[in-house]
VOKE-283242 format. One record per residue (C-alpha): residue in three letters; x, z, y. Coordinates in steps of 0.001 Angstrom, whole numbers, plus 524288, in hexadecimal, padded with zeros to 5 digits. Layout:
['Ala' [X Z Y]]
...
! end
This chain:
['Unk' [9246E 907FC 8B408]]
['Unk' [91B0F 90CF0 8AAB3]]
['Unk' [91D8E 90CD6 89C6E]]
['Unk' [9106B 9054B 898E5]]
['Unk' [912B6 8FAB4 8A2B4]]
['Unk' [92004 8F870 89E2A]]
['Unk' [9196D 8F7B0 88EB6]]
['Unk' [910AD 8ECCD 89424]]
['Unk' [91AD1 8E450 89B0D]]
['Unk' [92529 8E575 88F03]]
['Unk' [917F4 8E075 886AC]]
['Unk' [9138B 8D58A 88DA6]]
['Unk' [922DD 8D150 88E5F]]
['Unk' [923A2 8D0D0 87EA9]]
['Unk' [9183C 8C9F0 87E74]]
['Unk' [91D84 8BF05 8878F]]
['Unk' [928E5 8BC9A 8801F]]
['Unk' [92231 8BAB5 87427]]
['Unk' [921C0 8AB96 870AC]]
['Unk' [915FE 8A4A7 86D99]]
['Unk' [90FEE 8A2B4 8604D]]
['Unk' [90EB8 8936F 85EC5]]
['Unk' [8FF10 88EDB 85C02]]
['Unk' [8FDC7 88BEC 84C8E]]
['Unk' [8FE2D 87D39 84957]]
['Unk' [8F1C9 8758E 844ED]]
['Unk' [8F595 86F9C 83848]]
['Unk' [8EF73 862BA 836A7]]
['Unk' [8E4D0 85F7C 82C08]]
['Unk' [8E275 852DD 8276A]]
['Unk' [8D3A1 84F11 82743]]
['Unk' [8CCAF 85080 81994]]
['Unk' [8C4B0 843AF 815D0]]
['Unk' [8B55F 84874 8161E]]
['Unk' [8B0DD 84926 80919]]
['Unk' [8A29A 83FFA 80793]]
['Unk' [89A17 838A1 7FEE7]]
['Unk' [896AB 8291B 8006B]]
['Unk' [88D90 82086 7FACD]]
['Unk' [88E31 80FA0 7FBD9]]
['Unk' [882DC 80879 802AF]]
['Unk' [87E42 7FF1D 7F9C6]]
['Unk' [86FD1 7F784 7F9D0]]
['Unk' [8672A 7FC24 7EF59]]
['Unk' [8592A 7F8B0 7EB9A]]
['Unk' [84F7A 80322 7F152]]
['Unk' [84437 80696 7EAE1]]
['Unk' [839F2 80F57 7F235]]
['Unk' [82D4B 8165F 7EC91]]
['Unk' [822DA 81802 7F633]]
['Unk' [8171D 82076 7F327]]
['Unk' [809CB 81828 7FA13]]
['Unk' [7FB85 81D81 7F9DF]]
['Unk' [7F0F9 815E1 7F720]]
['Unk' [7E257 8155E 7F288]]
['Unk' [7DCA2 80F1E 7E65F]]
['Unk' [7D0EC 805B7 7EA35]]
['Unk' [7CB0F 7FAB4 7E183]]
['Unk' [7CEA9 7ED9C 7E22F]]
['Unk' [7C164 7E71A 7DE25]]
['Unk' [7B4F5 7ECBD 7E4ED]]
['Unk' [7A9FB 7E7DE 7E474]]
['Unk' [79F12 7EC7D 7EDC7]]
['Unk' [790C1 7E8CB 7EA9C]]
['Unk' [7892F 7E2A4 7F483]]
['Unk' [77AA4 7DE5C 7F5D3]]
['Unk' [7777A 7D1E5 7F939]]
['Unk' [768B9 7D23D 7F9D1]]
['Unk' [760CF 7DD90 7FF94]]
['Unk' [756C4 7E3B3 7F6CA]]
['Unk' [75367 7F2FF 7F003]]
['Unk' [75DD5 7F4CD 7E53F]]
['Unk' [75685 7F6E6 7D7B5]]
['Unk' [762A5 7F8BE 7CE7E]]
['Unk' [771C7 7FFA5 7D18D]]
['Unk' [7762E 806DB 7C6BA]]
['Unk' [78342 80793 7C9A7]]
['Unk' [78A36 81459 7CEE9]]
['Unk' [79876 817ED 7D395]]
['Unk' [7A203 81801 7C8F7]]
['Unk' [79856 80DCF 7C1D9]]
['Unk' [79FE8 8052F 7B989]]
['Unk' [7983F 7F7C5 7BB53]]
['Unk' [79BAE 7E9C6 7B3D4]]
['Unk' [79CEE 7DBAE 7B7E5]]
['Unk' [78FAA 7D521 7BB4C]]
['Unk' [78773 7E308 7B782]]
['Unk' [77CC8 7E3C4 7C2A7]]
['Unk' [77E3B 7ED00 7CD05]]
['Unk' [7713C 7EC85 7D560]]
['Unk' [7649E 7E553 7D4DC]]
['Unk' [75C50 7E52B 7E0C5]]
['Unk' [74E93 7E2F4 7DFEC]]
['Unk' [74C68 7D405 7DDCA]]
['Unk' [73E0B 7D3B7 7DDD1]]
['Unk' [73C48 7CCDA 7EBB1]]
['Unk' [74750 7C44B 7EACD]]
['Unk' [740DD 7BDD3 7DC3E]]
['Unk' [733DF 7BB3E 7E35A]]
['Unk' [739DA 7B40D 7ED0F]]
['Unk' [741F1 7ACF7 7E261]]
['Unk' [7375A 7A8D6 7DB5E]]
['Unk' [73118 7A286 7E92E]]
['Unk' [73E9D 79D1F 7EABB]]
['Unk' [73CE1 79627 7DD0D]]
['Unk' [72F75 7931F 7DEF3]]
['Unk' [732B0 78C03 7ED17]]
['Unk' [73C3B 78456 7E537]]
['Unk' [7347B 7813A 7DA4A]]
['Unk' [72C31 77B2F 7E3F8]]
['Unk' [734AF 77549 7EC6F]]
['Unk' [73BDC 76DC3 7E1D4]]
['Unk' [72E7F 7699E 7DA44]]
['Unk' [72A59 764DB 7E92A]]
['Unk' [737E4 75C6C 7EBED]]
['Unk' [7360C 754F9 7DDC3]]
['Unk' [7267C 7514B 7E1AD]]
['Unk' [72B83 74AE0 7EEE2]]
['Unk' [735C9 74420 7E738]]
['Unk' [72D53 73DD2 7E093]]
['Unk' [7260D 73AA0 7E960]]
['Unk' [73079 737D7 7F2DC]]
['Unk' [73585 72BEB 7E843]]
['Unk' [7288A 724BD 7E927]]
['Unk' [729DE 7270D 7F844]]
['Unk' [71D26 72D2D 7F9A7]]
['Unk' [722D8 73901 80191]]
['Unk' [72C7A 73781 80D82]]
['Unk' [73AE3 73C5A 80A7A]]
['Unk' [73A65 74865 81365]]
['Unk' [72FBB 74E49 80BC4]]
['Unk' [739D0 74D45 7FEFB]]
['Unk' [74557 75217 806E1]]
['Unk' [73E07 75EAF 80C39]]
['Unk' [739B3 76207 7FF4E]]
['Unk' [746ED 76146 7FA4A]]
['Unk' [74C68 76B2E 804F1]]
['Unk' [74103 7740E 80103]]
['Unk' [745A4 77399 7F4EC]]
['Unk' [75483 7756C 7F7F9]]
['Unk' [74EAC 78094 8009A]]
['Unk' [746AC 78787 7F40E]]
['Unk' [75338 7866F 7EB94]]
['Unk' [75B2C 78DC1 7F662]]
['Unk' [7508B 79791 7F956]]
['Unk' [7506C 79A76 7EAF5]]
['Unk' [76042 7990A 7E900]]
['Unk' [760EB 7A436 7F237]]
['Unk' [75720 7AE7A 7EDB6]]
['Unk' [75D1F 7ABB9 7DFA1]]
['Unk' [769FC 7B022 7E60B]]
['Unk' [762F4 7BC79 7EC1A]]
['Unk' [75BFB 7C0A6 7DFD4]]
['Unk' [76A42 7BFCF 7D85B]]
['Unk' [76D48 7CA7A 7E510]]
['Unk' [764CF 7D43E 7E1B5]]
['Unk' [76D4F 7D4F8 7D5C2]]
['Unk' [77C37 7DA99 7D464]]
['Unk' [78532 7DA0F 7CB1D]]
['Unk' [792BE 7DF20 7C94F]]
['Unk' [79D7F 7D51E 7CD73]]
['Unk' [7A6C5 7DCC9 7C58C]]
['Unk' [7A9CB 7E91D 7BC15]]
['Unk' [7ADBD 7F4E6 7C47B]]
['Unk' [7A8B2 80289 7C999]]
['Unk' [79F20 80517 7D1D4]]
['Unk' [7A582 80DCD 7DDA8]]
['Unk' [798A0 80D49 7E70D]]
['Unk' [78C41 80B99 7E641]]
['Unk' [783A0 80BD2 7F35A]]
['Unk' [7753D 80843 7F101]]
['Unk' [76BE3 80DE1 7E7E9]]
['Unk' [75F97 80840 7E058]]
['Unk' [75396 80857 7E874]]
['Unk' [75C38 8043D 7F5A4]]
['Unk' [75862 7F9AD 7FD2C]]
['Unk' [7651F 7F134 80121]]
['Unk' [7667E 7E506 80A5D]]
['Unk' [76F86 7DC73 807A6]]
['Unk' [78001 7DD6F 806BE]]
['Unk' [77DE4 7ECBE 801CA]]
['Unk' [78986 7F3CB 7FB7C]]
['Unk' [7840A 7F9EB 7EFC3]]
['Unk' [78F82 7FB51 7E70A]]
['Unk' [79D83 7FBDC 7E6B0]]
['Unk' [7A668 7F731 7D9F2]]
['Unk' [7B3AF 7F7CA 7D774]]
['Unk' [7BC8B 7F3B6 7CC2D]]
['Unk' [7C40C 7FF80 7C72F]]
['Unk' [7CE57 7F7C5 7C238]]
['Unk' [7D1A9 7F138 7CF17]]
['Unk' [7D6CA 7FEB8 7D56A]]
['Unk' [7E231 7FC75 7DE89]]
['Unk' [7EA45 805D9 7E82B]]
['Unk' [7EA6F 80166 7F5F2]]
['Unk' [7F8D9 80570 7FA2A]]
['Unk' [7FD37 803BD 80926]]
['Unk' [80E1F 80284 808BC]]
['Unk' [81715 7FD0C 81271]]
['Unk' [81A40 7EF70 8163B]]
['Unk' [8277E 7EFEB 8113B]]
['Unk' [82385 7F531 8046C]]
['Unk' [818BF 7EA79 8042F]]
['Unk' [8222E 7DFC9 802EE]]
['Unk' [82BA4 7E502 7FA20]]
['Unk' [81E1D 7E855 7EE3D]]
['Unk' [81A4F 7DD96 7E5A8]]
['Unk' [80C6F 7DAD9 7DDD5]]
['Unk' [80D46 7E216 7CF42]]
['Unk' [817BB 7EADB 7D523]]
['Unk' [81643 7F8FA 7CD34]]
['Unk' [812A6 803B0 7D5C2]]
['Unk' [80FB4 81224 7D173]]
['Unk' [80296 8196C 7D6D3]]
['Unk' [7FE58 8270C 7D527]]
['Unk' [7EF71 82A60 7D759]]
['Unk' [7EDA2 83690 7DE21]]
['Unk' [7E0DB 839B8 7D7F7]]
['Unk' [7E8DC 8393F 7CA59]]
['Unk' [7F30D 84182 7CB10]]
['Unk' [801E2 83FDF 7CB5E]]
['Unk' [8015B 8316B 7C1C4]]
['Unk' [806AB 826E6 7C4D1]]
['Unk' [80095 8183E 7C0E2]]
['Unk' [806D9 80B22 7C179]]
['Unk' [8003B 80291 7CB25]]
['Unk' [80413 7F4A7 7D0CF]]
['Unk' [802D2 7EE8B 7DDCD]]
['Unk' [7F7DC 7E6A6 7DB23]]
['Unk' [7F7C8 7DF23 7E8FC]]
['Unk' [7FF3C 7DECD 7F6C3]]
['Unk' [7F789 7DE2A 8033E]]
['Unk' [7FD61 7D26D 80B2B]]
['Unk' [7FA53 7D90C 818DC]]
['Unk' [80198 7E6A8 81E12]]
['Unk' [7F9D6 7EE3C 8289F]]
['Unk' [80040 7EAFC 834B3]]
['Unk' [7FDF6 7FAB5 83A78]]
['Unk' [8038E 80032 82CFF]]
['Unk' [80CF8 7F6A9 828BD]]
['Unk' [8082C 7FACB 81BCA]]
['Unk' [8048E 7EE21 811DF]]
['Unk' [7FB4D 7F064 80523]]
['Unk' [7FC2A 7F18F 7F7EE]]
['Unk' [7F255 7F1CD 7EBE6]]
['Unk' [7F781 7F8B3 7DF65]]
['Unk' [7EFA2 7F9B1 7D31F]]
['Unk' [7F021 800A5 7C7BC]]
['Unk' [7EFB0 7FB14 7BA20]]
['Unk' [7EB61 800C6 7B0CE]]
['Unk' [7E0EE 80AC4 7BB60]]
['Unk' [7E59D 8173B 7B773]]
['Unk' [7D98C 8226C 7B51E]]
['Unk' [7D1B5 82764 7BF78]]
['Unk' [7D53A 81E3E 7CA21]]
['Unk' [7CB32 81CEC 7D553]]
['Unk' [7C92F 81645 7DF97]]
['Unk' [7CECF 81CB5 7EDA5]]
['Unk' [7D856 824C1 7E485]]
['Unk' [7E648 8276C 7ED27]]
['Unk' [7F1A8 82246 7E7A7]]
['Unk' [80167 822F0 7E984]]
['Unk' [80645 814F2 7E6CE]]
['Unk' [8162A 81780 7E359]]
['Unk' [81D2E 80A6D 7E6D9]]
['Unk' [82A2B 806E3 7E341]]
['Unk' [83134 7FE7D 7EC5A]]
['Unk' [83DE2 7F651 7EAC3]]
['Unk' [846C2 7F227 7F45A]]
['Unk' [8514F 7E8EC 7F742]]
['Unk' [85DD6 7EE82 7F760]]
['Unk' [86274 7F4F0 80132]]
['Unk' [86D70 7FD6D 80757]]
['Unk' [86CB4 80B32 804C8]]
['Unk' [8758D 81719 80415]]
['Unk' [87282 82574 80067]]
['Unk' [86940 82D24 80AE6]]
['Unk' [87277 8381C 80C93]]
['Unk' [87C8A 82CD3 812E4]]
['Unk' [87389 82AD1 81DA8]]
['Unk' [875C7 83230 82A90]]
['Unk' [86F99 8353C 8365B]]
['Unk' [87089 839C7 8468B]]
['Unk' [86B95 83654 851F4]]
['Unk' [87491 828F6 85161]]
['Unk' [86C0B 824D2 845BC]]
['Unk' [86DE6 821F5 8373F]]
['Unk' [87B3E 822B8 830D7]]
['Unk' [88436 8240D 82646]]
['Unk' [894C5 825AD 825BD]]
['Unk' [89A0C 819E5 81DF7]]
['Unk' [8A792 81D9E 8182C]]
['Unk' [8B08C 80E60 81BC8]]
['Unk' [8BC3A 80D05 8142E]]
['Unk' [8C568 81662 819D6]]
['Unk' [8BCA2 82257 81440]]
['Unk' [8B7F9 82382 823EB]]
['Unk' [8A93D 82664 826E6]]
['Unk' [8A2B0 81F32 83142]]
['Unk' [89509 820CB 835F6]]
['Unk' [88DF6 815EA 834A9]]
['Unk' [87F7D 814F9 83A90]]
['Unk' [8748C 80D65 830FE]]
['Unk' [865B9 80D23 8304C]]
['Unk' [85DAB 81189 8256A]]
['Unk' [854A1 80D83 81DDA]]
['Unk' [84C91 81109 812F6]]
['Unk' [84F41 81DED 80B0E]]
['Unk' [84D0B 81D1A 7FCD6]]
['Unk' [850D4 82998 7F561]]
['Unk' [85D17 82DC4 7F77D]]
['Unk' [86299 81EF6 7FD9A]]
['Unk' [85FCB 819A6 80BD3]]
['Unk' [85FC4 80D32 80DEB]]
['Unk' [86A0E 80890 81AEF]]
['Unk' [8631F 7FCEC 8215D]]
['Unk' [86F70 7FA2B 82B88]]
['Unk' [87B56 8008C 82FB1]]
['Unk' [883D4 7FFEE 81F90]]
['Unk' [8887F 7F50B 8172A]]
['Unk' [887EF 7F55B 80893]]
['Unk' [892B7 7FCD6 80204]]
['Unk' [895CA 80550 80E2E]]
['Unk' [89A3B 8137C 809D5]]
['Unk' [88F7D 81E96 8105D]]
['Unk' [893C9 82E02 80FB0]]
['Unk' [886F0 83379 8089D]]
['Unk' [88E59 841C7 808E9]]
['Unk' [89800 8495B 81089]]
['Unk' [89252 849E9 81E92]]
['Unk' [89574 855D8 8223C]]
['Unk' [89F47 8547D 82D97]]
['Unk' [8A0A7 844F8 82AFE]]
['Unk' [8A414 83E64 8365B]]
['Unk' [8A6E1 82F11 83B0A]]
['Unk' [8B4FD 82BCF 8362D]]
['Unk' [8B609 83736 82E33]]
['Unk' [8BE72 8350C 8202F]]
['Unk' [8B6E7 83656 813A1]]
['Unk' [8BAD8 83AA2 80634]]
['Unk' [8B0C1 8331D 7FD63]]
['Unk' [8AB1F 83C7F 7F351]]
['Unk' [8A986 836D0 7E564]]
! end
């Protein structure tokens, strides 16, 4: 036999006898308690600030209308015009209308000297009675006929119903106008309002005098104290949105009508049950959080959400007041894992 083979066979012998090396033991660790942070549920007021847009109108306008047709003769007024109480605004020319006054006053001058002959006469019953009473409806007839171009004449004059601006003025002197003609347009500058759309459920929760904040665009970054001034009774049914008026006492400089403004309302709620944001969870499941029960155990438990106000949610269903949330620590939590509260 060869020397090599031999070599190989007394090798693979040694090996063989050789006894085996017995696999290392796993030594046994006991589990280390996951180290989080918790917060308590517990209802607390909310309060909310919403930023709403809205435009500044007038609250008293007055728009001046003819009510007889005729060639204006006198409109001094132009926009931006201040005008006061009772001043006159237009005259029309009167002269037709004062003839036929005077014939009105003549026919009833008449008339009336006419009813007191046949009552004399009509006492010593020389004249038959219808003769009296048809005189007397003449007469009641002249007194109308002049009543009413009295009342036309006072037409062809206008006067201001109140102290304001003028903001439009649509006719000029020498025009001739029929009647119902918009020639002018007043406002009140102190009767500016904001016209502000917000939500139903905001609508119900404001009150009259309530203090609102509003910043004009068209003067800078300021801020003014306003007050809602009146609540719309009717929401839109397409919008769901309800209105509100807000005024502004005292009118702050430069204010116009149209202007854009940011209304900033502060809203207060009832309490409610809330917990930090950075509890709140989420997968494909839904909404969550991991409540920590009494044995320092998480569980998932599912909830809905609600409304998220800074740095708190609010949990409309799914926890119970004084429950114990994890807010930190997620990182490899799991279901029925056991949790080392952090101070």
């Amino acid at each position: 036999m060869p020397w090599y083979i031999f070599s190989i066979i007394c090798l693979l012998l040694t090996a063989c006898g050789q006894p085996q090396t017995p696999p290392a033991k796993h030594t046994a660790r006991n589990p280390t308690a996951h180290l989080v942070k918790t917060a308590i549920v517990s209802p607390q007021p909310l309060t909310t600030t919403t930023v709403y847009t809205g435009t500044l109108r007038a609250r008293r306008i007055v728009r001046i209308f003819t009510q007889e047709k005729g060639r204006i003769t006198y409109l001094p007024y132009y926009e931006g015009d201040v005008i006061k109480v009772n001043a006159r605004l237009v005259q029309l020319d009167d002269v037709l209308l004062k003839a036929e006054l005077n014939k009105a006053i003549a026919t009833h001058k008449y008339a009336r000297l006419n009813v007191r002959r046949l009552q004399k006469l009509a006492n010593k019953k020389m004249i038959p009675a219808d003769d009296l009473s048809r005189a007397q409806t003449e007469q009641a007839i002249a007194r109308a006929s002049e009543k009413i171009l009295r009342t036309r004449l006072s037409y062809t004059k206008i006067t201001a119903p109140l102290t304001g601006i003028v903001t439009a003025r649509l006719a000029e002197p020498g025009d001739v106008i029929s009647e119902n003609t918009h020639v002018l347009t007043v406002i009140v500058p102190t009767s500016l309002v904001i016209d502000v759309d917000v939500s139903s459920l905001l609508l119900s929760q404001l009150k009259l005098k309530e203090t609102v904040l509003v910043r004009i665009d068209a003067l800078g970054t300021k801020t003014f104290k306003g007050y809602v001034s009146r609540i719309h009774p009717t929401i839109a049914p397409r919008t769901r949105l309800g209105r509100i008026e807000v005024a502004l006492r005292p009118l702050p400089q430069g204010v116009r009508v149209g202007q854009f403004c940011r209304v900033i309302i502060k809203s207060h709620i009832s309490p409610r049950l809330t917990l930090p944001y950075t509890a709140l969870r989420r997968d494909r499941a839904g909404e969550y959080v991991f409540i920590v029960d009494a044995d320092n155990k998480v569980q998932r438990q599912s909830v809905r959400s609600g409304r998220r106000l800074a740095d708190r949610v609010e949990i409309v269903e799914g926890l119970k007041k004084e429950q114990v949330v994890v807010i930190k620590g997620f990182l490899g939590l799991q279901a029925g894992k056991t949790v080392l509260l952090k101070e």
